[in-house]
N, C-alpha and C positions, 0 to 999 in steps of 0.2 A: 596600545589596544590590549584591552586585559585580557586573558580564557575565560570562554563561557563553558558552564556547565551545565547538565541536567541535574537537579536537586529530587526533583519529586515526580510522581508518572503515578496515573491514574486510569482507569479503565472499567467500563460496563461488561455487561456479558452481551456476547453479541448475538441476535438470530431477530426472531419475528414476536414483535411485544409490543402487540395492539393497545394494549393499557398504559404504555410508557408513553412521556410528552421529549418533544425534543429541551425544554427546560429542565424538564426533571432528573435526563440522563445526562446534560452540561452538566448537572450540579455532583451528580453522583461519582463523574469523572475527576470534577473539581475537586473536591473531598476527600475522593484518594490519591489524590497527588500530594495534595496538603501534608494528608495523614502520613504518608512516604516519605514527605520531607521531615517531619516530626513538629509541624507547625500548627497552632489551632488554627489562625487568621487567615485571609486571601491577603498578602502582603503587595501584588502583581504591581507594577508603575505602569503598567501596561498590556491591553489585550489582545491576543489578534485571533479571533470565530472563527473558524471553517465551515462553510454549508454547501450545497451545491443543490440541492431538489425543496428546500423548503417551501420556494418560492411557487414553484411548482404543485407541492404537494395539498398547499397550505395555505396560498396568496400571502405569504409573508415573504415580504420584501425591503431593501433598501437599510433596515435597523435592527436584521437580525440578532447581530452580535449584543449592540446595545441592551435588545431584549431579554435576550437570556441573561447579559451581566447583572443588570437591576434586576431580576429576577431572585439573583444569591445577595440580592445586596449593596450591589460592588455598584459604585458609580463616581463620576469625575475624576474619570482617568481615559487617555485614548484609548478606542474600541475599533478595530478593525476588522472590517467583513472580508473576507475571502470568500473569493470562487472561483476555483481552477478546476475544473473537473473531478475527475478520481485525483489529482494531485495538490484537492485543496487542502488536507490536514500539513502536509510537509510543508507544500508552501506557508503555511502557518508559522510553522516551526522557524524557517527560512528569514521569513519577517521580524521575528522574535529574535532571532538570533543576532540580526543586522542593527533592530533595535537598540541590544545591547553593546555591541559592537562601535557603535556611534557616539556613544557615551550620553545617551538618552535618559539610562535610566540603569540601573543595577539592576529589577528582579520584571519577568515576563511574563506572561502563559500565554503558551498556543493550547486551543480546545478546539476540538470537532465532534460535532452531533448529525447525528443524521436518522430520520424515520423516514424510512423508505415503502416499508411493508403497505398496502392496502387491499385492501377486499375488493377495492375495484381495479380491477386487472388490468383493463386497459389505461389509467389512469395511472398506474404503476410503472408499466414499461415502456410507456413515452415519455418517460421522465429522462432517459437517455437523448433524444430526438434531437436537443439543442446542441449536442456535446461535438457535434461537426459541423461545417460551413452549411447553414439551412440554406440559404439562397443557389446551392447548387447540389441539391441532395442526389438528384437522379445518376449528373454526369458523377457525382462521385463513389456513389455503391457500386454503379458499374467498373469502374476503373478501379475498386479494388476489389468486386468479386472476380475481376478478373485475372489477377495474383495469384488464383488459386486451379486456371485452366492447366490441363493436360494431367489432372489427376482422376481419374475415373470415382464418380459418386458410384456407390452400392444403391443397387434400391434399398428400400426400407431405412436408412440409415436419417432420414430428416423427421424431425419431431411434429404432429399434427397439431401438438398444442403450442399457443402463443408464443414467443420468447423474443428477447431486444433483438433487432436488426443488426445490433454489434456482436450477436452471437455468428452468424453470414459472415462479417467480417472476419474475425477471429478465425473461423474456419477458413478462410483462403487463404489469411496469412502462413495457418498450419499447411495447406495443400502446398503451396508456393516454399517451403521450408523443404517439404518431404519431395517433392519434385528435385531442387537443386542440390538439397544432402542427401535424402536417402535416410532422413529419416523417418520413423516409423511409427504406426497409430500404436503399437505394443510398447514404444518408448515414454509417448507422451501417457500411456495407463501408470508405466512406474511412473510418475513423475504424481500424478491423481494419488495414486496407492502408496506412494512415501508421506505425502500429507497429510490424508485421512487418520493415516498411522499413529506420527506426530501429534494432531490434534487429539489422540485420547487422553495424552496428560495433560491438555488445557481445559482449566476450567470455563474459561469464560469462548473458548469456541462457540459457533451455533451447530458443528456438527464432532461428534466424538464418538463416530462408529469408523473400525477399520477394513480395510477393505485392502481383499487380493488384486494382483494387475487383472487376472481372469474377471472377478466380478466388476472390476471397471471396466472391462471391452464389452460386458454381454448385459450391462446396466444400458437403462433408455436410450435414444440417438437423441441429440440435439440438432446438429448436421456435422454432416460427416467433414473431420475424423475425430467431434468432439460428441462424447456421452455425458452424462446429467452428473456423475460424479468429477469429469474436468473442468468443472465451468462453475464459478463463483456465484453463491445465492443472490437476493434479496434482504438485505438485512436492515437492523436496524441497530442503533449502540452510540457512545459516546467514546470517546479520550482527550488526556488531558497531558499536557507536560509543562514545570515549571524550571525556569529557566534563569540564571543568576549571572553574574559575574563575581571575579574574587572580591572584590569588595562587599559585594551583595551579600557572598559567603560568609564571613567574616560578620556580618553587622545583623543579619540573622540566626548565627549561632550554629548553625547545621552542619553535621557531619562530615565534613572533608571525604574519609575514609569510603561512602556513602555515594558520593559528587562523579560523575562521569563527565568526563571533557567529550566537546564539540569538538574536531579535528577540523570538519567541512559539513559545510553546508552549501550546495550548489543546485540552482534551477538550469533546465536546458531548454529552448525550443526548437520545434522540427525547422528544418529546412528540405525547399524544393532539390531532388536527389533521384537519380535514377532506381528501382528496386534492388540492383545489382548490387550500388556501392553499400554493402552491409557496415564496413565502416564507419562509414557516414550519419549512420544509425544516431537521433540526440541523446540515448543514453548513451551509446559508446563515446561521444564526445564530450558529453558530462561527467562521468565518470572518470576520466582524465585529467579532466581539470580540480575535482573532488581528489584522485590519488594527490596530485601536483600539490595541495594545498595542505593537504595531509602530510604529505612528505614520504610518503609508503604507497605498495601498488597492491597489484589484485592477490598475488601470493601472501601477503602479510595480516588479509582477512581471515578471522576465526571463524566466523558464522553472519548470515545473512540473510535477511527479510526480504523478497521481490514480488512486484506485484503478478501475481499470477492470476488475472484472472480467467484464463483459463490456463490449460496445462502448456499449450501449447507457448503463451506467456512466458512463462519461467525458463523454458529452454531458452526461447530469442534472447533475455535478460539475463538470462547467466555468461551467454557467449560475448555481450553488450558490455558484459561487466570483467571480460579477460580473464573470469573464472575458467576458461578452456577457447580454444579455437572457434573460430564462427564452424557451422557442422556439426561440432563434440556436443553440444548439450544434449542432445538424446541420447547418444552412446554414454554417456558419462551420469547420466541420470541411471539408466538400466542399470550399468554394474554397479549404482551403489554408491557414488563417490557425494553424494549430494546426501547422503541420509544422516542423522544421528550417528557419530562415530568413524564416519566419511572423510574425505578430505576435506571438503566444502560443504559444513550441512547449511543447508537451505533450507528457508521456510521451516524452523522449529515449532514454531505457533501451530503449523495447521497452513498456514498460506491463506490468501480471500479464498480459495476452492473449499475450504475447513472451517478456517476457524471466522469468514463472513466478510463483505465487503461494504458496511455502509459510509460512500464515499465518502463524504465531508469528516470524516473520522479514522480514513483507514490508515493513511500514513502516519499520522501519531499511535495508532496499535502498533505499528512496525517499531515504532523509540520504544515502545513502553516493551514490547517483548524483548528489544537489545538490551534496554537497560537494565531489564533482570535477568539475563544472560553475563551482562561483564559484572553484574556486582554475586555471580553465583547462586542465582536465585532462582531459577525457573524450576528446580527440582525433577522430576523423572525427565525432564527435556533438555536438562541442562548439558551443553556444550562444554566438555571438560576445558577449561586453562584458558578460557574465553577472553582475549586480550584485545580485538580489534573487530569492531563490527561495522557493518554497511547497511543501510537502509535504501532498498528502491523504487521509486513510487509515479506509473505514471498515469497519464489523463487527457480524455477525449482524444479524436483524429484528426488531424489534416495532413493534406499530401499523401502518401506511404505510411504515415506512421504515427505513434501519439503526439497529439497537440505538444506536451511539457511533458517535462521528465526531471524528477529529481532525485540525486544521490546525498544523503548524508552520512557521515562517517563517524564514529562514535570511538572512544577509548578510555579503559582504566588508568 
């Protein structure tokens, strides 16, 4: 089985771009992977789409992937549609990887696209609705806002304006966190206020204003304990990563020097589990099997992408990830140890809170920012000595927890 590498990574600027088509940003992604590999051509033997709301947004279904390839061009070669929720660009990568691994083919591309934005509101944030068991929605918002009892809501702290159902949830998981640690709505603001931060030296963010933990607590309420600065926009954007094997390498001519190794690439899903067993958690069980396959554990990471879509996110994810004790993520967020220059900086991009979450693209933003992280390239964000990075990406609910969860591991 040969090493796969990442060759080339590619990336739109991400936020709200009414004028942009979900083709147009596939290609733009496309193009700059190419150009990063140093390649004019789409070389790919094979493709695997990420989408997750086109269907939704757009009644295109069933040949997505298809459609955008022939769009750039590209045709008869396999094309495969993904859709995993927030976890469909990785699962892309996932695919791609496995592809090559099989001896399918020498060279890959995972791409994720996604426009999300629309003017019609409500037609925007029911684009979530699918992303948990529909046939049993009721008994299950209740049984996990209820995750979040015996924490006192403040008046005033719930937002009058619209916002996903999964933002309720989110907050109970935060209430349900701050109940059994002790952690704090001041913890998860550092955690908001080291992203924001971050995201000023990203160009392709959708937001790059910084902000104190103070202006994060006294910024809009969404529901409590989460504000309009901890919680991931609306976005819209593309990425792209292209993907080789050593022969691939070789017979394309590319950069060696350049070539970042795949360590691991690992999907997890939930299982039925008490709230308690934190454990049990499918990233914490993912990630395990991701170090195992890697051959190195949580200490031997330099830096690390997690899905935060809200603040509250990236705590559970870093504790998931043996970056610290289950508990420690918010203590360990506050003083610092997660920021640029940290022991663990997290979220160098900006995180989805910053720098955007449009789903069927987010988890390839996470390669595309590690990869220019290990090859010394992200410049004011860059992670000095960056030798071992982690990518973590998850999607939709069932049970306690996300649907899928995936960890990939990256190295010079």
């Amino acid at each position: 089985m040969e090493q796969v590498y990442v060759v080339g990574v590619g990336m739109t600027p991400f936020g709200r771009q009414l004028d942009k088509t979900i083709k147009g940003m596939a290609q733009d992604a496309v193009q700059g992977a190419l150009k990063d590999a140093g390649l004019e051509r789409q070389p790919a033997e094979a493709a695997f789409f990420a989408n997750s709301t086109q269907g939704h947004m757009e009644r295109q279904h069933m040949i997505r992937g298809e459609v955008v390839m022939r769009s750039m061009g590209v045709g008869g070669i396999p094309v495969v549609n993904v859709e995993n929720a927030c976890a469909s660009a990785a699962t892309a990568f996932n695919l791609a990887v496995n592809f090559l691994k099989a001896g399918e083919g020498d060279v890959a591309l995972a791409l994720g696209s996604e426009k999300m934005f629309s003017m019609d509101r409500e037609l925007m944030f029911s684009a979530f609705d699918g992303a948990w068991d529909v046939a049993d929605v009721t008994e299950i918002k209740d049984r996990l806002l209820k995750l979040g009892d015996g924490v006192e809501v403040p008046e005033g702290t719930t937002s009058p304006k619209p916002y996903s159902a999964f933002m309720d949830v989110y907050a109970a998981f935060s209430r349900s966190h701050m109940k059994r640690f002790g952690t704090t709505q001041r913890q998860l603001a550092a955690v908001a206020a080291k992203n924001h931060t971050h995201s000023v030296h990203n160009p392709l963010s959708q937001f790059r204003d910084a902000y104190t933990v103070e202006q994060i607590l006294a910024a809009p309420p969404i529901t409590y304990p989460l504000t309009l600065p901890m919680c991931s926009p609306i976005s819209d954007g593309a990425a792209a990563a292209l993907l080789v094997t050593e022969t691939g390498l070789r017979r394309l001519g590319i950069d060696k020097s350049r070539a970042i190794k795949v360590l691991a690439s690992v999907l997890q899903t939930g299982s039925d589990r008490d709230p308690s067993e934190v454990e049990k958690h499918c990233t914490a069980l993912g990630s395990k099997r991701a170090y195992e396959k890697a051959g190195i554990g949580p200490k031997d990471i330099s830096v690390a992408e997690v899905h935060d879509a809200t603040a509250m996110g990236e705590i559970i994810q870093i504790e998931n990830l043996g970056f610290c004790d289950f508990g420690e993520g918010g203590p360990i967020s506050e003083r610092g140890e997660t920021t640029l220059g940290g022991r663990i900086p997290v979220n160098p991009s900006g995180g989805l809170e910053s720098k955007g979450h449009p789903v069927g693209a987010t988890g390839l933003a996470q390669v595309y920012e590690l990869v220019m992280q290990l090859r010394g390239e992200a410049g004011a964000r860059q992670v000095e000595g960056a030798k071992l990075a982690l990518a973590e990406n998850g999607g939709g609910l069932h049970g306690i927890e996300e649907a899928v969860a995936s960890v990939i591991i990256l190295g010079r």
